[in-house]
C-alpha positions in Angstrom: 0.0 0.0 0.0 3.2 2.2 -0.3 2.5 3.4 -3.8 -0.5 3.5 -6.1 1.0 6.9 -7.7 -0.5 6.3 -11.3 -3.6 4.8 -9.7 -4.1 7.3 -8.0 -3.7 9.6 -10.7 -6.3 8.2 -13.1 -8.8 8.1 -10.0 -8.0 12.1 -9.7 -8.4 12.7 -13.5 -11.8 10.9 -13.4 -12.8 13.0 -10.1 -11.8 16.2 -11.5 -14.3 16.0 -14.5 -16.9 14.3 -12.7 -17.2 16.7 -10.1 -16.9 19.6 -13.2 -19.6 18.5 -14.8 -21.8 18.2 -11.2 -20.8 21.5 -10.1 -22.4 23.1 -13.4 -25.4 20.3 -13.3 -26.3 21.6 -9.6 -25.8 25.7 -10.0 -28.2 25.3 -12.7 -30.5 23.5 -10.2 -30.5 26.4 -7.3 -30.7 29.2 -9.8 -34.4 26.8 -11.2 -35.1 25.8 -7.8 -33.4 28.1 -5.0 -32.7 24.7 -3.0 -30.4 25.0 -0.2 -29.5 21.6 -0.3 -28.9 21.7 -4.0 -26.4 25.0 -3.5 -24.4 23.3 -0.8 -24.0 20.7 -3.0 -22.7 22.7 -5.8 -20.4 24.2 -3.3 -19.7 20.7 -2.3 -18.8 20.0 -6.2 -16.9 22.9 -6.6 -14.6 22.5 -3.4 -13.7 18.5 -4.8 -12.6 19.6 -7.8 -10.6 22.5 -6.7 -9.5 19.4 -4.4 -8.3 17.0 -7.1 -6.5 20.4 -8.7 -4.5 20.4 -5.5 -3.3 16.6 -5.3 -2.6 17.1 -9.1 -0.1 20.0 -7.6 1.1 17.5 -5.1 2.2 14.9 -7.3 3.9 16.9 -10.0 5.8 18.9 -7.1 6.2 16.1 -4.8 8.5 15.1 -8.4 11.1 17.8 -8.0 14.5 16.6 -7.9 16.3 17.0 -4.2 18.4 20.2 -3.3 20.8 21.0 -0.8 18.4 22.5 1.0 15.9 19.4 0.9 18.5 17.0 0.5 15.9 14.5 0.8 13.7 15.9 -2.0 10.0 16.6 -1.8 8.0 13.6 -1.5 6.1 15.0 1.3 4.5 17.6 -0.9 1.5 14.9 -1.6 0.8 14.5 2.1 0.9 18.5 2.4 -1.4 19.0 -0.3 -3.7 15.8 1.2 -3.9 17.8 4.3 -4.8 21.3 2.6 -7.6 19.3 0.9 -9.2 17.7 4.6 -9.3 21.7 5.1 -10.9 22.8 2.3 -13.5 20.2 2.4 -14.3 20.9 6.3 -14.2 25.3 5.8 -15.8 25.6 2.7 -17.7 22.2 2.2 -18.7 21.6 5.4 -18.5 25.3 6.8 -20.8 26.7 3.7 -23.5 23.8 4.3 -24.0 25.1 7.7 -24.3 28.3 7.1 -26.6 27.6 4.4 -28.9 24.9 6.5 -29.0 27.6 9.4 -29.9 30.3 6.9 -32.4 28.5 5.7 -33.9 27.1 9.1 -34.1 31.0 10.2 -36.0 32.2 6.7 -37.4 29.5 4.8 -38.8 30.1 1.5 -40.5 27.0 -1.1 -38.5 25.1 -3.4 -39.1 26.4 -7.1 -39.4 24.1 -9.7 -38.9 20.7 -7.8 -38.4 18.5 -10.8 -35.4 20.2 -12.2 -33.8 19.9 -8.8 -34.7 16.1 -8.8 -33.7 15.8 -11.9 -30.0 17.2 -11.7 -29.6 15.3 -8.6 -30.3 12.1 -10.1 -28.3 13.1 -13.4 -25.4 13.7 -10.8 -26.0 10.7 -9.0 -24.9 8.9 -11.7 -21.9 10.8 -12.6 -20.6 10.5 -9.1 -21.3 6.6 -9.5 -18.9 6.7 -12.3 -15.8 8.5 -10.1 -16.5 6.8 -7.2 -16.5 3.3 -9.4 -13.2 4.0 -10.9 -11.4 5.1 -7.7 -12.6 1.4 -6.5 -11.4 0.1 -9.2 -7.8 1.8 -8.8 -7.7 1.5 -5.4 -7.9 -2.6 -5.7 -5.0 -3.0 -7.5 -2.9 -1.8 -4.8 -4.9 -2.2 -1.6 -3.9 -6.4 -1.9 -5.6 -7.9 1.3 -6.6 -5.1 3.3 -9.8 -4.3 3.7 -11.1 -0.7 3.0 -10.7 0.6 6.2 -7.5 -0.8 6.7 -6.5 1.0 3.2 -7.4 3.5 3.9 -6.1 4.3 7.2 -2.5 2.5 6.7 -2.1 3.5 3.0 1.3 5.3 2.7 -0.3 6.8 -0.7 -2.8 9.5 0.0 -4.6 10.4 -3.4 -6.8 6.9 -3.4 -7.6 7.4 0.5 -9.0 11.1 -0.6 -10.2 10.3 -3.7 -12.3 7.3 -2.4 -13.5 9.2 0.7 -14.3 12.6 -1.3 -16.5 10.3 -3.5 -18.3 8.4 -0.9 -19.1 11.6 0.6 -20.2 13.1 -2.3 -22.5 10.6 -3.5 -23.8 10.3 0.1 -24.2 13.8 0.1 -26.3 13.5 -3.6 -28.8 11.1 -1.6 -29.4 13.6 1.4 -29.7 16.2 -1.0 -32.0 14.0 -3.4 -34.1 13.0 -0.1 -34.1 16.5 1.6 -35.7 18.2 -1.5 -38.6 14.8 -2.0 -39.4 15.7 1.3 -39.3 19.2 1.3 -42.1 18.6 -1.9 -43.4 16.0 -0.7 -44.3 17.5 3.0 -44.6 21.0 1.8 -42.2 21.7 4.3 -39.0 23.5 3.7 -37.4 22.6 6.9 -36.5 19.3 5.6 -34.2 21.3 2.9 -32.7 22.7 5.6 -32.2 19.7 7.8 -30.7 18.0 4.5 -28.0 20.9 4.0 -27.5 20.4 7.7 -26.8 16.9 7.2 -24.6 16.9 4.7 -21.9 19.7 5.8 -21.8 17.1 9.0 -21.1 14.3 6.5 -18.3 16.9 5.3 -17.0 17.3 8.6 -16.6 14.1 9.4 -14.8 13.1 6.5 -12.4 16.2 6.6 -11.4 15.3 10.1 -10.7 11.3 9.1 -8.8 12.4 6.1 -6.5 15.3 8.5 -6.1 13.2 11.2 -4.4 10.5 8.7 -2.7 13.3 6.5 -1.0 14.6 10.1 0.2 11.5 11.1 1.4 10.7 7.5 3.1 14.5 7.6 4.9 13.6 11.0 6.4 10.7 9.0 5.7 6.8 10.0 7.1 4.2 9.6 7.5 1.4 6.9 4.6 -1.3 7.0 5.2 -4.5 9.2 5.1 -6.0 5.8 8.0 -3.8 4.5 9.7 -4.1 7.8 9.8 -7.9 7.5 11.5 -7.9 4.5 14.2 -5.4 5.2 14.4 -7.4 8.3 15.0 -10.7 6.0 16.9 -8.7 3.2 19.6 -7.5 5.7 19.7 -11.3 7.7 20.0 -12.6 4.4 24.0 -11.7 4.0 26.1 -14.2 4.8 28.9 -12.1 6.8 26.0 -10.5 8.8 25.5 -11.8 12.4 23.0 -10.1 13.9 20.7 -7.0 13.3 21.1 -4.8 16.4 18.3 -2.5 15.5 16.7 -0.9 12.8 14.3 2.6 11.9 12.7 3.5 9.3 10.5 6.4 7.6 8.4 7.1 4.5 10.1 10.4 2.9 7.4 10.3 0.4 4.7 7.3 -0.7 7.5 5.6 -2.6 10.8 6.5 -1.1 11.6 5.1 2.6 14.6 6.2 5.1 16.3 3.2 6.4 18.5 3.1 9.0 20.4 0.0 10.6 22.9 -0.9 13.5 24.7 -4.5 12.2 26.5 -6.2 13.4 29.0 -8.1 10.9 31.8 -10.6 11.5 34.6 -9.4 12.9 37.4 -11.0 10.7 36.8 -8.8 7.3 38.7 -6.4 6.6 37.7 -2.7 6.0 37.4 -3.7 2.3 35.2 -6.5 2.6 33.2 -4.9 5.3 32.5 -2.4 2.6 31.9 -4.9 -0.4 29.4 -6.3 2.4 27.6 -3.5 2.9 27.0 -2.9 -0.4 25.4 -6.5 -1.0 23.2 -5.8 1.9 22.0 -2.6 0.1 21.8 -4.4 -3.0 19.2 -7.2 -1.5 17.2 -4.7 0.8 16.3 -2.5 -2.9 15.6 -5.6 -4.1 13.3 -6.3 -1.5 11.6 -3.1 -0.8 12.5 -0.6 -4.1 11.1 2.6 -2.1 14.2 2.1 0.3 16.7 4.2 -2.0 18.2 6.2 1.5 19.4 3.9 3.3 22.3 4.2 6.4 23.6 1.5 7.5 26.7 1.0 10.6 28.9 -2.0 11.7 28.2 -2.3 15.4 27.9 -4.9 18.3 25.3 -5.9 20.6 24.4 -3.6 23.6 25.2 -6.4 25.6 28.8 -6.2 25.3 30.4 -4.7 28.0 31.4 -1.1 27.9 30.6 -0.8 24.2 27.1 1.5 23.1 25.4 0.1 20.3 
């Protein structure tokens, strides 16, 4: 779950449009039907595409080469611009919906022209089926085993996570909307538009805090997957002049480029040239293990058990 780069690309690309062609479907619905519902959702539309414009930026930054000032280049760019996204969806997605829903609780007026606004919603519906299909469909051939949740909380590649999440919201959000306004007609009520704008900036919320609480922690930098781990663990074992490995850390720099650092200890009858030719076949077998661990430190040591020595 490390990379999914172009995946997550073509997911983006297909977002992008979709939620282009919704945003124009739904303004034309408020301005027939002065919906409040259908507005936040146009707002809604508007802010995911200006969303999949910034993990566009991410990825074709996050490419720069490194400088001596970011010696270790700028794969953290797509988990900056992640994060920026989780904003924008909770202050203008989820902060314009409630302002909308309470505007509308405090002056109500009648929904105008009901079966345009039922009409876009469903024609959006459908759209939104289409992105959220092809994210899926993306997203499963990286994801392996794990199941969604797992994915998408443990995936070391944000763009699928957001993507996948940003559609599920917004095609939950199409159904609240779609249900607020048959109500709303239904009833002759108008409260229930309001209630449904309501509903869906919480639905934004909530999924702005999942996707910034997992875009923080991804910022901070973790770790390599247990997976990974393992088979740095067996990479670096593997070598036969290597006699133990005293401890290792690693980090993700970026979805596909890891930080590895290792205390081993090798046998102590080479010579400073074949300690080095060792080393070198260690490196050698952990890229060919794990290919996103291109930094990689590692030192000759001893056990902390040895007397008088530090590890």
């Amino acid at each position: 779950m490390a990379g999914g780069g172009e995946h997550g690309t073509k997911a983006i690309v297909a977002a992008f449009f979709a939620n282009l062609g919704i945003a124009v479907m739904k303004f034309l619905g408020f301005a027939f039907t002065g919906s409040g519902s259908m507005l936040a959702e146009s707002i809604h539309s508007v802010a995911d595409a200006g969303n999949q414009g910034l993990l566009l930026l991410g990825g074709r930054r996050a490419r720069r080469p490194a400088t001596p000032e970011h010696p270790f280049g700028y794969g953290r760019e797509r988990y900056f611009w992640s994060f920026i996204v989780a904003l924008v969806l909770f202050s203008l997605g989820a902060g314009f919906s409630f302002y909308e829903g309470v505007k509308k609780l405090r002056d109500p007026h009648d929904i105008e022209s009901p079966e345009w606004a039922l009409g876009i919603l469903f024609g959006a519906i459908l759209l939104e089926i289409y992105s959220f299909r092809t994210a899926i469909v993306e997203a499963n051939k990286v994801r392996g085993d794990a199941g969604w949740w797992e994915f998408v909380r443990h995936s070391k590649s944000p763009e699928l996570p957001v993507v996948l999440l940003e559609d599920l919201g917004a095609l939950l959000g199409l159904v609240l909307a779609f249900t607020a306004v048959t109500l709303a007609v239904v009833t002759d009520d108008t409260v229930w538009d309001a209630l449904g704008t309501l509903s869906i900036g919480t639905l934004l919320a909530a999924i702005a805090i999942i996707l910034a609480v997992e875009m923080k922690a991804l910022l901070m930098g973790e770790s390599a997957t247990p997976q990974d781990q393992r088979r740095l663990r067996e990479a670096i074992e593997s070598e036969p002049d290597v006699v133990a490995l005293i401890h290792m850390r690693t980090q993700h720099l970026g979805p596909d480029e890891l930080l590895v650092g290792a205390k081993v200890q090798f046998d102590t009858t080479l010579s400073v040239a074949e300690l080095a030719a060792s080393i070198d076949r260690v490196e050698a077998s952990v890229r060919a293990a794990v290919p996103a661990a291109r930094v990689m430190y590692l030192e000759p040591g001893v056990p902390r058990t040895v007397p008088g020595l530090e590890p």
